[in-house]
SETORMAR-577349 format. One record per residue: chain; z negated, y negated, x of N, C-alpha, C in turn. Coordinates in steps of 0.02 Angstrom, whole numbers, padded with zeros to 5 digits. Layout:
// SETORMAR-577349
r c->A&n.c3->Z&n.c2->Y&n.c1->X&ca.c3->Z&ca.c2->Y&ca.c1->X&c.c3->Z&c.c2->Y&c.c1->X .
...
***
This chain:
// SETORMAR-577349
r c->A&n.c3->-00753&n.c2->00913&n.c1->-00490&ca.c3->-00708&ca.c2->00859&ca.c1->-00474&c.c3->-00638&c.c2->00887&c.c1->-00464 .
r c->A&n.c3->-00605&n.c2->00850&n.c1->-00492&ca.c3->-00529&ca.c2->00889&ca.c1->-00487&c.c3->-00493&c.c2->00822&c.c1->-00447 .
r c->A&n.c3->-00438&n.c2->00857&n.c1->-00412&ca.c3->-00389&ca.c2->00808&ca.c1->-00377&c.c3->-00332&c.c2->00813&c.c1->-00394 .
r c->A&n.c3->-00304&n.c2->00760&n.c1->-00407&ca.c3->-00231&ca.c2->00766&ca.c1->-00425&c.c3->-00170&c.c2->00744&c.c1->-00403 .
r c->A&n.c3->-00120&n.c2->00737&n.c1->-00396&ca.c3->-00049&ca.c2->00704&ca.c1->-00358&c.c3->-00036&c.c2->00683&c.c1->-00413 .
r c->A&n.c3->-00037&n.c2->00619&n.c1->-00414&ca.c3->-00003&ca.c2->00585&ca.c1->-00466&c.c3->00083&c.c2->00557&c.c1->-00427 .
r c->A&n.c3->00092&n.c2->00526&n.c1->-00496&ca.c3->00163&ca.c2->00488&ca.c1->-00443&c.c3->00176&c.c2->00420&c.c1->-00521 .
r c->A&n.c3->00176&n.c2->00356&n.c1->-00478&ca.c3->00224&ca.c2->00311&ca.c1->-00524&c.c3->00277&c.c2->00319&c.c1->-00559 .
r c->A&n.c3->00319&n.c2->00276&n.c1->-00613&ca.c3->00372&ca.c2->00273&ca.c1->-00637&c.c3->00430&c.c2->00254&c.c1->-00566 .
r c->A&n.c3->00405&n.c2->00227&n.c1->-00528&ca.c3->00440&ca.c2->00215&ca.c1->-00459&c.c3->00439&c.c2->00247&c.c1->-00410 .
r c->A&n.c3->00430&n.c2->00319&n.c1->-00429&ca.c3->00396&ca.c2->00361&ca.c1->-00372&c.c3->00366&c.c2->00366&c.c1->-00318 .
r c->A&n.c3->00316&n.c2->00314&n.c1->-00337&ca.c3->00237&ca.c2->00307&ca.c1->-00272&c.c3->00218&c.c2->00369&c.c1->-00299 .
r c->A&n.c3->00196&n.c2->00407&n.c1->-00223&ca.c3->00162&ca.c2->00471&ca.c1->-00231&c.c3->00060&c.c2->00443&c.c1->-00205 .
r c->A&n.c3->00024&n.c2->00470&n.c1->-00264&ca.c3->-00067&ca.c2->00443&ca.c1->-00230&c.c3->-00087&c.c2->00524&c.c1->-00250 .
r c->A&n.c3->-00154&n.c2->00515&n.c1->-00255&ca.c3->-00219&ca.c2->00547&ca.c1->-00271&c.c3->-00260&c.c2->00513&c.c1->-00296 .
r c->A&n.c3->-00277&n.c2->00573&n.c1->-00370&ca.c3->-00335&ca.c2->00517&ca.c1->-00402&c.c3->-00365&c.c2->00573&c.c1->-00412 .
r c->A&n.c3->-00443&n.c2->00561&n.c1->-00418&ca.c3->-00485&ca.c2->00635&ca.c1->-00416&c.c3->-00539&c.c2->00587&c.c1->-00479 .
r c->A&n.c3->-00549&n.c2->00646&n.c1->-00519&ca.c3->-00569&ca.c2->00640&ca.c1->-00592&c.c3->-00603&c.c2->00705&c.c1->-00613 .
r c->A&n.c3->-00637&n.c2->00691&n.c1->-00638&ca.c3->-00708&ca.c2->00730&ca.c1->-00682&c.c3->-00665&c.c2->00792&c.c1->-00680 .
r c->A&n.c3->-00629&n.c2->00793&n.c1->-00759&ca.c3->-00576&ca.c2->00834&ca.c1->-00781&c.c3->-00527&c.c2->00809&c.c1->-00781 .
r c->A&n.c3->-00471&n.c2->00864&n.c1->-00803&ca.c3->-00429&ca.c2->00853&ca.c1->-00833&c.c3->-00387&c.c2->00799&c.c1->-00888 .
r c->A&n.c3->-00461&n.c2->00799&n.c1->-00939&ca.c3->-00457&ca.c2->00771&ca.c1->-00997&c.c3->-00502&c.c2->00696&c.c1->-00968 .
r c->A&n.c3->-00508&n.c2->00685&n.c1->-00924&ca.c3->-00539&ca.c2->00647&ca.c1->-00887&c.c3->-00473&c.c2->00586&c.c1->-00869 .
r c->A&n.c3->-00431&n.c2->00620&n.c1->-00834&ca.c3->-00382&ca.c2->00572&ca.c1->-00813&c.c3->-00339&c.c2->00576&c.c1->-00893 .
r c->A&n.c3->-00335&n.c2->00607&n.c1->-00929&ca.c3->-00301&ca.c2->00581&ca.c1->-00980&c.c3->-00348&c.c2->00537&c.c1->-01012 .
r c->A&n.c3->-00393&n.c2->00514&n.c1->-01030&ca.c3->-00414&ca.c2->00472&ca.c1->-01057&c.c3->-00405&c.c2->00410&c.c1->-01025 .
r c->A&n.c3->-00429&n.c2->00415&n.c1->-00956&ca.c3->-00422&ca.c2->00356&ca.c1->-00912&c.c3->-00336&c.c2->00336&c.c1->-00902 .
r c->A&n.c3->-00281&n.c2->00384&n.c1->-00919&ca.c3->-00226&ca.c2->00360&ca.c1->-00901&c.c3->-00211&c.c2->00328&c.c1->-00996 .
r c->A&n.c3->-00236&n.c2->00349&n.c1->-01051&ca.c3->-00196&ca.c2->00326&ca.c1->-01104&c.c3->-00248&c.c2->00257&c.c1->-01119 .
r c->A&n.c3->-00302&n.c2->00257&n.c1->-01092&ca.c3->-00326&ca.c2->00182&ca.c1->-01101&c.c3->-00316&c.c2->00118&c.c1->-01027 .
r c->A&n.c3->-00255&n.c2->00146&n.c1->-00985&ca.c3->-00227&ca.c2->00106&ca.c1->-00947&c.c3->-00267&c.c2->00110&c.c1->-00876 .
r c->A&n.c3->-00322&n.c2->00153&n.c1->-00874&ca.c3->-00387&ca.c2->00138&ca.c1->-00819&c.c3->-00336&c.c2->00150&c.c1->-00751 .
r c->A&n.c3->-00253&n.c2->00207&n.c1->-00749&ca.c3->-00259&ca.c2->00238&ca.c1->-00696&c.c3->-00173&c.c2->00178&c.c1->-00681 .
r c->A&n.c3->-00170&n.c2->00159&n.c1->-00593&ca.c3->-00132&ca.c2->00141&ca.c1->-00602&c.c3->-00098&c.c2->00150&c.c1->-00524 .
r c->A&n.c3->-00024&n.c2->00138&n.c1->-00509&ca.c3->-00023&ca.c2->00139&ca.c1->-00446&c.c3->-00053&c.c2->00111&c.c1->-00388 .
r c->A&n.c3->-00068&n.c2->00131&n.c1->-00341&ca.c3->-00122&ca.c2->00067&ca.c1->-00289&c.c3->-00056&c.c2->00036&c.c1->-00258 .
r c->A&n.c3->00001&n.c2->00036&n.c1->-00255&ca.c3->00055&ca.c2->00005&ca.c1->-00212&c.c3->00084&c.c2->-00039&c.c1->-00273 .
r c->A&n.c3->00108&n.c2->-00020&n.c1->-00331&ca.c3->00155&ca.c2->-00066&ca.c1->-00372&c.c3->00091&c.c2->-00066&c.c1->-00450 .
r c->A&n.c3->00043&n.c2->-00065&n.c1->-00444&ca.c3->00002&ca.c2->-00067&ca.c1->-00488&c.c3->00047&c.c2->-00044&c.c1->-00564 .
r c->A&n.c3->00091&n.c2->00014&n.c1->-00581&ca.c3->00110&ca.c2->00032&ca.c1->-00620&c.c3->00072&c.c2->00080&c.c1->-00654 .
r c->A&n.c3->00056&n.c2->00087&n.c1->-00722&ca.c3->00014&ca.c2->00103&ca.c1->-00753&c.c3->00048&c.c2->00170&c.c1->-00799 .
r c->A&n.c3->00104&n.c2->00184&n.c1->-00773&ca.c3->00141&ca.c2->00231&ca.c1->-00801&c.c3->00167&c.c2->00292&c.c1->-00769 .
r c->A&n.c3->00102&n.c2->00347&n.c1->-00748&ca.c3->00072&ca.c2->00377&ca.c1->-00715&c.c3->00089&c.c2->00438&c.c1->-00745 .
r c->A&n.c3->00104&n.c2->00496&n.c1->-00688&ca.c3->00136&ca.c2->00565&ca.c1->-00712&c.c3->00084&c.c2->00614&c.c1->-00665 .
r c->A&n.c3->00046&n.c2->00677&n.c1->-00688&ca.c3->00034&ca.c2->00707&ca.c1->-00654&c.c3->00097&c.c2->00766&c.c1->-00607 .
r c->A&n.c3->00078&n.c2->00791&n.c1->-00565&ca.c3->00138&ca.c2->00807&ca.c1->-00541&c.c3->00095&c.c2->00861&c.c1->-00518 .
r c->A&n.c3->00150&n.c2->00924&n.c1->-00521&ca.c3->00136&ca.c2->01005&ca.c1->-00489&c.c3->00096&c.c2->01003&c.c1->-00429 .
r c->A&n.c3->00068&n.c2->01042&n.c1->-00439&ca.c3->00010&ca.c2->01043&ca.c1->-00363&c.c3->-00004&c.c2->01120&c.c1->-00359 .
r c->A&n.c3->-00013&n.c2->01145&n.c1->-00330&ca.c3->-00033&ca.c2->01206&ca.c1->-00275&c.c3->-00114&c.c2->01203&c.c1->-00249 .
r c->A&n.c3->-00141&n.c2->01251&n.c1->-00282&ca.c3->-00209&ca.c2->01257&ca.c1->-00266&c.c3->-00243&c.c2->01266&c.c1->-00175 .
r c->A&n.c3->-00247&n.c2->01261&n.c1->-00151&ca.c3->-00256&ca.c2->01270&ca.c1->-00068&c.c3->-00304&c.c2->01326&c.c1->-00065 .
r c->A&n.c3->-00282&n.c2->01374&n.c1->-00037&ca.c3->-00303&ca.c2->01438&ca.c1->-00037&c.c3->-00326&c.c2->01439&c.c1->00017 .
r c->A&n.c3->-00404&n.c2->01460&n.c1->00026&ca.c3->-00406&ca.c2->01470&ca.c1->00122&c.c3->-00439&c.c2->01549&c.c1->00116 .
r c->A&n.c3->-00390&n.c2->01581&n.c1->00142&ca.c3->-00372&ca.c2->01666&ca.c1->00138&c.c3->-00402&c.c2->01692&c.c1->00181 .
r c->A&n.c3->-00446&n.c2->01662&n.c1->00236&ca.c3->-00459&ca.c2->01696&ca.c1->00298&c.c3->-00414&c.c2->01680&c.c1->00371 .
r c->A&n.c3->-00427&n.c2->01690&n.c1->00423&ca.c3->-00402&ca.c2->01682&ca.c1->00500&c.c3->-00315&c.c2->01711&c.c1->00493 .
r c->A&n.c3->-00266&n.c2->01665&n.c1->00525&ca.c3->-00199&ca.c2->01680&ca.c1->00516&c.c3->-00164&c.c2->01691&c.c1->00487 .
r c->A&n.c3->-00182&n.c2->01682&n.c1->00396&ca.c3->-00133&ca.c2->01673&ca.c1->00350&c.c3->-00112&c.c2->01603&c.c1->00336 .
r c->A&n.c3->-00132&n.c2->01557&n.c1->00366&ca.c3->-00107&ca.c2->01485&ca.c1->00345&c.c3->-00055&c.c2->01456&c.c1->00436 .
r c->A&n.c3->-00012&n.c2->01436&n.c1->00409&ca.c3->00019&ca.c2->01409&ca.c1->00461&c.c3->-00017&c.c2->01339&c.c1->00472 .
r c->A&n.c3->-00027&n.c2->01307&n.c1->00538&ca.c3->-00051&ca.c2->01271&ca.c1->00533&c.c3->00001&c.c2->01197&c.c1->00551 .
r c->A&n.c3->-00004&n.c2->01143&n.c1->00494&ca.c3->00049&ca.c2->01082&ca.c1->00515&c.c3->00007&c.c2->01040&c.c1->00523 .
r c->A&n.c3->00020&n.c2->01018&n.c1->00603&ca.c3->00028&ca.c2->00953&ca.c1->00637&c.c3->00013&c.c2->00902&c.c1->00586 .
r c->A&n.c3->-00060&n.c2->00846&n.c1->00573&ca.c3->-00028&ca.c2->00800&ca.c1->00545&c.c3->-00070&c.c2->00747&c.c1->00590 .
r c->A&n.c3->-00030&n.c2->00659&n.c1->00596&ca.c3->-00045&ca.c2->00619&ca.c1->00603&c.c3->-00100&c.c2->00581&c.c1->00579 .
r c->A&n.c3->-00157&n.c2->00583&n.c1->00603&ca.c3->-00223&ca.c2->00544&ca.c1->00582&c.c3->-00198&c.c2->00463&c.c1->00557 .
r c->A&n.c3->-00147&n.c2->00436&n.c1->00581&ca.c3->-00131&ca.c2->00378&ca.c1->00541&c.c3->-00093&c.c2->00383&c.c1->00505 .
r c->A&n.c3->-00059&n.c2->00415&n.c1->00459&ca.c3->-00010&ca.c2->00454&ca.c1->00426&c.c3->00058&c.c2->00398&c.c1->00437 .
r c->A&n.c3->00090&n.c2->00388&n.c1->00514&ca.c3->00110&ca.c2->00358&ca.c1->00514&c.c3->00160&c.c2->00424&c.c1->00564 .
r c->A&n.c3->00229&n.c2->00432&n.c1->00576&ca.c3->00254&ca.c2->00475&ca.c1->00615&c.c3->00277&c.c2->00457&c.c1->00678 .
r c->A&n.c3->00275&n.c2->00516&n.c1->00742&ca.c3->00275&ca.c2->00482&ca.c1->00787&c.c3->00326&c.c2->00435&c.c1->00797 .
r c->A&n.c3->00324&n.c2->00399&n.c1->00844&ca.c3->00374&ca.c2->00338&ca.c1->00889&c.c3->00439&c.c2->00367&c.c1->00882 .
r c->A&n.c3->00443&n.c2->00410&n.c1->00893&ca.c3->00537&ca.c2->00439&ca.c1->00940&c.c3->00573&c.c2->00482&c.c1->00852 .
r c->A&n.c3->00521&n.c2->00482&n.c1->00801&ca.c3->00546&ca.c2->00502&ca.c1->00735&c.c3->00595&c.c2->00437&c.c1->00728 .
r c->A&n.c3->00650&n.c2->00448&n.c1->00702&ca.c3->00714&ca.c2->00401&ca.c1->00640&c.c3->00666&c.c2->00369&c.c1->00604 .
r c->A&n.c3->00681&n.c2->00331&n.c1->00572&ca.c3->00649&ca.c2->00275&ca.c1->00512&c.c3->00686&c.c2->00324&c.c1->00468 .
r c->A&n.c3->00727&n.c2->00318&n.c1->00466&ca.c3->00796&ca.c2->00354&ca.c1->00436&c.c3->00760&c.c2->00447&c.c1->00411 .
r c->A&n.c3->00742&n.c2->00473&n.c1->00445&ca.c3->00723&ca.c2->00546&ca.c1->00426&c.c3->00650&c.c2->00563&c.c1->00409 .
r c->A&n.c3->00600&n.c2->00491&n.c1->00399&ca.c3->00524&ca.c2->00495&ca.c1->00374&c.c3->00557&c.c2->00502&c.c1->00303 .
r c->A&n.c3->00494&n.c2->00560&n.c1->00285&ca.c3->00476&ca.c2->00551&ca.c1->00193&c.c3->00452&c.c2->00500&c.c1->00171 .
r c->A&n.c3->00472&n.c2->00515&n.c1->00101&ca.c3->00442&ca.c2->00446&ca.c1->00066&c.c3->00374&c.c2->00432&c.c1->00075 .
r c->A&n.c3->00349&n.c2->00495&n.c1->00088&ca.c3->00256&ca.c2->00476&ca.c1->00101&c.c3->00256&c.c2->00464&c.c1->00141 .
r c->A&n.c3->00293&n.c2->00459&n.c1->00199&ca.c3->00276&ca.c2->00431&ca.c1->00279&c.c3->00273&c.c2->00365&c.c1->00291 .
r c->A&n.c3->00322&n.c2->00329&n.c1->00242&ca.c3->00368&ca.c2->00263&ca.c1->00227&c.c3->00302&c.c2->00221&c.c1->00187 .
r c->A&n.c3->00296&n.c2->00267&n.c1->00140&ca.c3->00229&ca.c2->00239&ca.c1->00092&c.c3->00154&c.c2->00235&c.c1->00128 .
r c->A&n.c3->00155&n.c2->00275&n.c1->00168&ca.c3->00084&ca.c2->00269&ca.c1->00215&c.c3->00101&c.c2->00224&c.c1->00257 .
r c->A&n.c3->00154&n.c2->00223&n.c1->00297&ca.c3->00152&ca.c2->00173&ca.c1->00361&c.c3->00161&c.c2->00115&c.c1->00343 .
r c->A&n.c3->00193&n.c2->00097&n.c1->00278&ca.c3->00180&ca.c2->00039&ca.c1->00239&c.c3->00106&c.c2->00019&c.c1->00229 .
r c->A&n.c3->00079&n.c2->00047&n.c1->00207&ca.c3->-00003&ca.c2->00034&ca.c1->00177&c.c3->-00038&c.c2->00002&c.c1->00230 .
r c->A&n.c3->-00003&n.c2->00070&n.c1->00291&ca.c3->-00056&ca.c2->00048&ca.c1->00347&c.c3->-00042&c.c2->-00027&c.c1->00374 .
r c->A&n.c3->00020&n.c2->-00060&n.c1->00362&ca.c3->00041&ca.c2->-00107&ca.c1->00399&c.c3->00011&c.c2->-00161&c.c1->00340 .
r c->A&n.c3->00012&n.c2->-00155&n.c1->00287&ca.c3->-00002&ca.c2->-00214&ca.c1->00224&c.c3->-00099&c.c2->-00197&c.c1->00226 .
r c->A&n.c3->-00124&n.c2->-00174&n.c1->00268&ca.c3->-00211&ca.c2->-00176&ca.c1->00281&c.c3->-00227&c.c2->-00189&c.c1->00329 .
r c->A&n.c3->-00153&n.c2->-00204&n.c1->00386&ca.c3->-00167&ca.c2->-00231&ca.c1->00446&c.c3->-00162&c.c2->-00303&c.c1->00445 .
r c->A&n.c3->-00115&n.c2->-00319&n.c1->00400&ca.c3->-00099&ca.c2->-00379&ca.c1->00398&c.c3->-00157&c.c2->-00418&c.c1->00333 .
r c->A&n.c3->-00215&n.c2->-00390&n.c1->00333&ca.c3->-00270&ca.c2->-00412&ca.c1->00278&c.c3->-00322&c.c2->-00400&c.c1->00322 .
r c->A&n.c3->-00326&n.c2->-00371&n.c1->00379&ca.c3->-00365&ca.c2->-00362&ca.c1->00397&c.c3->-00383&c.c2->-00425&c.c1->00472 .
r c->A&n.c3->-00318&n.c2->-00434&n.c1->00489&ca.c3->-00304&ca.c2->-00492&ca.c1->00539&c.c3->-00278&c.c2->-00576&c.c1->00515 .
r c->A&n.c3->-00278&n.c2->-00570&n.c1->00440&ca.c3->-00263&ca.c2->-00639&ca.c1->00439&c.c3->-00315&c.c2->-00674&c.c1->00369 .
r c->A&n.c3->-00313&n.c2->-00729&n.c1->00394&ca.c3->-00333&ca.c2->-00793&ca.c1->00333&c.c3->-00303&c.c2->-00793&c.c1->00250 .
r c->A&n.c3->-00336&n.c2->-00774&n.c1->00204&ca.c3->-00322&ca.c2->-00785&ca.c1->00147&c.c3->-00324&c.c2->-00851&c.c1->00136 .
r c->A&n.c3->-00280&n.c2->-00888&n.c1->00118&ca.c3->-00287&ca.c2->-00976&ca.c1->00112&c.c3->-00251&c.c2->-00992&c.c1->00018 .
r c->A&n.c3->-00247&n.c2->-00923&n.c1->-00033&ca.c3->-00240&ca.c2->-00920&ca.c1->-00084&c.c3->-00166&c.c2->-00959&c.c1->-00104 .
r c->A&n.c3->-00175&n.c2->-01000&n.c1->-00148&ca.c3->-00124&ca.c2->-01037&ca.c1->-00186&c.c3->-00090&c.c2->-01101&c.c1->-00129 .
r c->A&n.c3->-00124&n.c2->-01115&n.c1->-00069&ca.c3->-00114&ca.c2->-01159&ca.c1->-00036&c.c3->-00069&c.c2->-01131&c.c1->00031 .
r c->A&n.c3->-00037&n.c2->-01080&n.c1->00032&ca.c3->-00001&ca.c2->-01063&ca.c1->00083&c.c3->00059&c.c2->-01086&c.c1->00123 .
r c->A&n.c3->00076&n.c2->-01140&n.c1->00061&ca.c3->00148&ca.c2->-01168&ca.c1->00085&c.c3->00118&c.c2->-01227&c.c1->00115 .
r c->A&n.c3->00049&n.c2->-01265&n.c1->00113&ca.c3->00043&ca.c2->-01313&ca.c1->00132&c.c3->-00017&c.c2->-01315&c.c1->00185 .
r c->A&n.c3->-00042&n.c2->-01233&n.c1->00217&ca.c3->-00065&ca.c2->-01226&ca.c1->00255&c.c3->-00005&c.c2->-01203&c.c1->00314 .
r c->A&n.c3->00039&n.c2->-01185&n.c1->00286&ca.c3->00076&ca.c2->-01171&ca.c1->00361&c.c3->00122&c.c2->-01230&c.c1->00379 .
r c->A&n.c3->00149&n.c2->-01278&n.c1->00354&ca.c3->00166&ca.c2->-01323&ca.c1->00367&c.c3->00103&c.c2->-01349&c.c1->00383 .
r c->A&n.c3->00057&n.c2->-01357&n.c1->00396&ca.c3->00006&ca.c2->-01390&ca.c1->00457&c.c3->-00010&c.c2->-01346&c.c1->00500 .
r c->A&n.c3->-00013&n.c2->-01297&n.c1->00513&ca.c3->-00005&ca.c2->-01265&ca.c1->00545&c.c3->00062&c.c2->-01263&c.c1->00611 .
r c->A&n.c3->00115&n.c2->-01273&n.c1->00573&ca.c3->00183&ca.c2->-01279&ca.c1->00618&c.c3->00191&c.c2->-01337&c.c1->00633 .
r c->A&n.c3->00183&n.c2->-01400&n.c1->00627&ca.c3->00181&ca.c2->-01451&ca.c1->00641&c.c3->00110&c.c2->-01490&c.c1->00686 .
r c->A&n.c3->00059&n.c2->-01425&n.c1->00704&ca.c3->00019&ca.c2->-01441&ca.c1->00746&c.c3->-00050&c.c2->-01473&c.c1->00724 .
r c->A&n.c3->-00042&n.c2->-01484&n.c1->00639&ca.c3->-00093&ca.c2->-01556&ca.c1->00616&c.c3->-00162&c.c2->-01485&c.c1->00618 .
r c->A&n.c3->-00177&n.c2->-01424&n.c1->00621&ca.c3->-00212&ca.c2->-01393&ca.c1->00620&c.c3->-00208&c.c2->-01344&c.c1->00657 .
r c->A&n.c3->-00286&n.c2->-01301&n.c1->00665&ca.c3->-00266&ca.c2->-01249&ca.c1->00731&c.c3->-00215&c.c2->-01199&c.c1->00723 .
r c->A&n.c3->-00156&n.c2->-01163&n.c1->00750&ca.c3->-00149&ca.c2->-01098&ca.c1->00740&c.c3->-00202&c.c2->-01047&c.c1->00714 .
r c->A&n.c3->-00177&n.c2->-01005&n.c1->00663&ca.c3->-00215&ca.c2->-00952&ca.c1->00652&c.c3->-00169&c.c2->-00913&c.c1->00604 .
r c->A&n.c3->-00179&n.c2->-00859&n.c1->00577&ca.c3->-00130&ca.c2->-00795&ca.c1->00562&c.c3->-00165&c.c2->-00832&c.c1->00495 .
r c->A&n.c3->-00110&n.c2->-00814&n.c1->00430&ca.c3->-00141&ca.c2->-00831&ca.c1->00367&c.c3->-00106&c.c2->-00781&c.c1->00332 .
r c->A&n.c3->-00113&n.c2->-00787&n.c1->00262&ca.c3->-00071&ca.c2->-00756&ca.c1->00213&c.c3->-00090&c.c2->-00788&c.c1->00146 .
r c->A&n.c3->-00064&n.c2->-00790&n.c1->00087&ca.c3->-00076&ca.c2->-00825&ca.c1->00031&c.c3->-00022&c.c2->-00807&c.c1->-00020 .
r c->A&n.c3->-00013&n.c2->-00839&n.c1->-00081&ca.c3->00030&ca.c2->-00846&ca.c1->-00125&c.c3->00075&c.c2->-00912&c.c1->-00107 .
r c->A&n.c3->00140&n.c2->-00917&n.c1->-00140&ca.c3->00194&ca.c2->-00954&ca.c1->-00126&c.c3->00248&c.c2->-00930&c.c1->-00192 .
r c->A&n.c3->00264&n.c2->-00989&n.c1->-00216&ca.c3->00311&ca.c2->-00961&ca.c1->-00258&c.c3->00385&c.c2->-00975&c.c1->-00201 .
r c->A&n.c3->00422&n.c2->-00948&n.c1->-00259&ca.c3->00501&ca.c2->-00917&ca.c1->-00230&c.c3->00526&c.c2->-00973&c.c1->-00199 .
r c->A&n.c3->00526&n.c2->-01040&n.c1->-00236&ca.c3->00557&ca.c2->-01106&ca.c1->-00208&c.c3->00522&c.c2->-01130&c.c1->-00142 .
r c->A&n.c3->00446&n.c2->-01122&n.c1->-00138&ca.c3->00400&ca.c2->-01153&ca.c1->-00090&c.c3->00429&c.c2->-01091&c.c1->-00027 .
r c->A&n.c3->00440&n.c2->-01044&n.c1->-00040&ca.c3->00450&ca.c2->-00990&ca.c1->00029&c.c3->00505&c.c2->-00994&c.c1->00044 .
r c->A&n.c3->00546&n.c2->-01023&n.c1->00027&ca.c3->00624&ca.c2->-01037&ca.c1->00045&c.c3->00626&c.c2->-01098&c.c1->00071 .
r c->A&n.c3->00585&n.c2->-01153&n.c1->00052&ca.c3->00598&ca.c2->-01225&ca.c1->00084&c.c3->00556&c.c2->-01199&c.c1->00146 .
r c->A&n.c3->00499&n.c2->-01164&n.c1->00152&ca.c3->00456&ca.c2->-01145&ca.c1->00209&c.c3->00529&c.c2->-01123&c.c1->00275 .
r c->A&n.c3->00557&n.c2->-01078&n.c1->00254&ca.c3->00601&ca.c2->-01050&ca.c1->00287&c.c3->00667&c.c2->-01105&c.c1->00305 .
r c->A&n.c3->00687&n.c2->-01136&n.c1->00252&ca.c3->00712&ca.c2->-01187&ca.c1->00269&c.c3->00720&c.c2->-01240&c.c1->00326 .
r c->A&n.c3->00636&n.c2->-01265&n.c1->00319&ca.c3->00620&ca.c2->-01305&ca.c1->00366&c.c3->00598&c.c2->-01261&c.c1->00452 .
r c->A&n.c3->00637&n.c2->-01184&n.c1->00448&ca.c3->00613&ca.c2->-01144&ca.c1->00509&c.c3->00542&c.c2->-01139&c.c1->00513 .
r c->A&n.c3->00523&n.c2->-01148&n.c1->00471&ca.c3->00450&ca.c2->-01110&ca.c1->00486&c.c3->00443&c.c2->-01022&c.c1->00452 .
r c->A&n.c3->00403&n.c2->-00993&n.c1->00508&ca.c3->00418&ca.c2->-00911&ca.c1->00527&c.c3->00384&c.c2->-00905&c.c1->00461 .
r c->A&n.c3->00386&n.c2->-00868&n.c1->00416&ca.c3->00352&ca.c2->-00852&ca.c1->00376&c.c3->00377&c.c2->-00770&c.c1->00344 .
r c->A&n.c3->00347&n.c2->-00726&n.c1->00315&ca.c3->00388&ca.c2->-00673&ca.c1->00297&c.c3->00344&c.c2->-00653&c.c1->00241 .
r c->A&n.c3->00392&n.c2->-00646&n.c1->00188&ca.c3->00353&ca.c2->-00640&ca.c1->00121&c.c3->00327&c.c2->-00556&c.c1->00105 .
r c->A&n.c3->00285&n.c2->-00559&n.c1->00093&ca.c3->00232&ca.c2->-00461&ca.c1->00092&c.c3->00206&c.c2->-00455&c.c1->00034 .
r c->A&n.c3->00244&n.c2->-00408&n.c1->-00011&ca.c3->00199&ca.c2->-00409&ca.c1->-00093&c.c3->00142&c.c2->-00368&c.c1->-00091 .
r c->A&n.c3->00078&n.c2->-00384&n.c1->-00111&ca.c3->00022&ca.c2->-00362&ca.c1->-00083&c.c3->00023&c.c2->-00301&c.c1->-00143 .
r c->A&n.c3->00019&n.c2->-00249&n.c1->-00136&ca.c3->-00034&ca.c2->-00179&ca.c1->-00177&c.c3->-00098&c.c2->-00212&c.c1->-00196 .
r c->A&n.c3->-00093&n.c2->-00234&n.c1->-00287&ca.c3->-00137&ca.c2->-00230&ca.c1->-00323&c.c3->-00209&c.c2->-00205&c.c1->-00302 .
r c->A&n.c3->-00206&n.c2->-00143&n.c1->-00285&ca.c3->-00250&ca.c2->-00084&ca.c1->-00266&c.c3->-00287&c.c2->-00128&c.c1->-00208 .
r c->A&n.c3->-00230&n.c2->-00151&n.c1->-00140&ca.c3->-00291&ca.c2->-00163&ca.c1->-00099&c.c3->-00327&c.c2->-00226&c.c1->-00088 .
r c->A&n.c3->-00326&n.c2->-00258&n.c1->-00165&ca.c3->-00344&ca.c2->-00345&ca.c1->-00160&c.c3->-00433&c.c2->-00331&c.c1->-00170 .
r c->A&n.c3->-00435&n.c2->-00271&n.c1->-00167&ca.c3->-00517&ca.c2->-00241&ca.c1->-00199&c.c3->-00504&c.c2->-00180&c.c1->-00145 .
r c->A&n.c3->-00589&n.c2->-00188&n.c1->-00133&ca.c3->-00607&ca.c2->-00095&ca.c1->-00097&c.c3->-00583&c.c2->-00037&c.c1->-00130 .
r c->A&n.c3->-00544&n.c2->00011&n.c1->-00097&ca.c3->-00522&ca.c2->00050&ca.c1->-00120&c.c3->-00575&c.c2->00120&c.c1->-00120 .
r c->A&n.c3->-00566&n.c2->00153&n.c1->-00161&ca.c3->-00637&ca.c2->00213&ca.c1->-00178&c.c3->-00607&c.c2->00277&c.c1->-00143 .
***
């Protein structure tokens, strides 16, 4: 099994782990491999460094965050792009994980919702551009979140 650092045309940095080599090229020239954040299908392998484990005290050891999210008192401003891209993820699986899919009907579930005709409850859905602007319009809280392709399905 090989692992690899891929990166988008938009420079999302993932991991995709594949048979071979010739494994992810097949799967990338018949479209199989794609970003899990912007579902871009125009996929670069990128330099990687084999991980060497040499024995006791040749590896420095770095600190990392089990939620790959950086601490509190870090800048927004001085996280890497992978920090930005993880703490994103983590927040777009929180927000799937705590709310109502109500699909194509979102503009007309939260207007009952804000107007009381139904219970409160956390939702999320589709809305086109005009329906999320009259939403906002009429002050209702709403905040638009483009979902990662990748996590509308279990991720492997």
């Amino acid at each position: 099994m090989k692992v690899l650092n891929l990166q988008c045309s938009h420079g999302h940095a993932f991991e995709g782990w594949f048979a071979s080599h010739e494994d992810f090229e097949s799967q990338r020239e018949r479209g199989l491999v794609s970003c899990p954040l912007c579902n871009d299908a125009q996929v670069t392998k990128m330099p990687s460094a084999p991980r060497l484990n040499l024995g006791h005290g040749t590896q420095q050891s770095v600190p990392a965050a089990s939620d790959g999210l950086a601490a509190p008192s870090q800048d927004v401003a001085q996280m890497t792009p992978q920090h930005l891209q993880a703490a994103w993820m983590k927040m777009v699986r929180h927000v799937m994980a705590h709310t109502e899919d109500v699909g194509t009907k979102f503009a007309e579930e939260a207007r009952k919702i804000h107007h009381g005709e139904t219970e409160h409850r956390n939702i999320r859905g589709q809305a086109s551009r005009e329906e999320t602007e009259a939403l906002l319009e009429e002050g209702i809280d709403i905040l638009p979140l483009p979902m990662p392709a990748g996590l509308k399905e279990p991720l492997q």
